[in-house]
C-alpha positions, -999 to 999 in steps of 0.1 A, spaced: 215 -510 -635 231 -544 -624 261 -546 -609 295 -562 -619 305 -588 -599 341 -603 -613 364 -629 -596 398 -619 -603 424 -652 -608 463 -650 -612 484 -678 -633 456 -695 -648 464 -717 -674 450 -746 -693 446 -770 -720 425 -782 -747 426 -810 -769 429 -804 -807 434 -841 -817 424 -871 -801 423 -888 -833 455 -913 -821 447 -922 -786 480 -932 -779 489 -894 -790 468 -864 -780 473 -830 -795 469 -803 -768 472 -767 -765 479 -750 -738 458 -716 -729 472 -690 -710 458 -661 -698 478 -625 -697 476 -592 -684 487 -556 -687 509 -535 -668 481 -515 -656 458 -542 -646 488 -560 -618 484 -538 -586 503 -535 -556 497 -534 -522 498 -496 -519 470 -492 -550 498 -482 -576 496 -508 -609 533 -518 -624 523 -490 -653 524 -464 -627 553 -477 -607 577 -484 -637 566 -452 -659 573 -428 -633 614 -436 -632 632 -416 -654 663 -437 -657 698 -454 -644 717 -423 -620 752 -419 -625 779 -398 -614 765 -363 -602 728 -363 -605 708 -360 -577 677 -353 -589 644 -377 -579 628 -408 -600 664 -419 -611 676 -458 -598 713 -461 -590 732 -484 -605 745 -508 -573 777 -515 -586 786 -474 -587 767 -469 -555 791 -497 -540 820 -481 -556 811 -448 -542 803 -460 -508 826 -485 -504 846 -477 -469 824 -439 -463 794 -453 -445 777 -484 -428 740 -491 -426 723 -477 -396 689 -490 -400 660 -503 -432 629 -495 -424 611 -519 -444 577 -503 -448 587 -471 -461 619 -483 -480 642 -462 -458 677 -469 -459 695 -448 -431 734 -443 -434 762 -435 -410 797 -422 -419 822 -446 -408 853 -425 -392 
């Protein structure tokens, strides 16, 4: 069996000439090349398909269950004077709170 050897490149784009008939005028097109959601992968091996299909939607007022994003503007309303920021850890995506008294 051989194997598959494949050189992966990002933003490629070019163009061809349809109609050089008028020098003074050339017809191009431009080619683009695209991808799909599960093809793009991050750094921790998950693709944009399996990031973005495992939220579940925009958190409001009183759910707390997991896979929800909050909606900053009710976050800072809800927060707004109750706590400071402690520390980010920027690796794990930790946000640590304090109450302010």
């Amino acid at each position: 069996m051989k194997a598959i050897n494949e050189t992966i490149q990002k933003g490629n784009a070019y163009r061809t000439c349809i109609d050089d008939s008028d020098a003074a005028n050339l017809q191009w097109a431009r080619q683009s090349f695209w991808t799909a959601a599960s093809d793009v992968e991050f750094e921790d091996g998950k693709t944009v398909e399996q990031k973005l299909g495992s939220l579940k939607g925009l958190a409001g007022s009183g759910d707390n269950t997991d896979g929800y994003i909050v909606d900053t503007n009710y976050l800072n309303q809800q927060l707004s004077g109750c706590v400071k920021v402690a520390s980010f850890d920027s690796s794990t995506a930790t946000l640590n709170l304090t109450s302010v008294q």
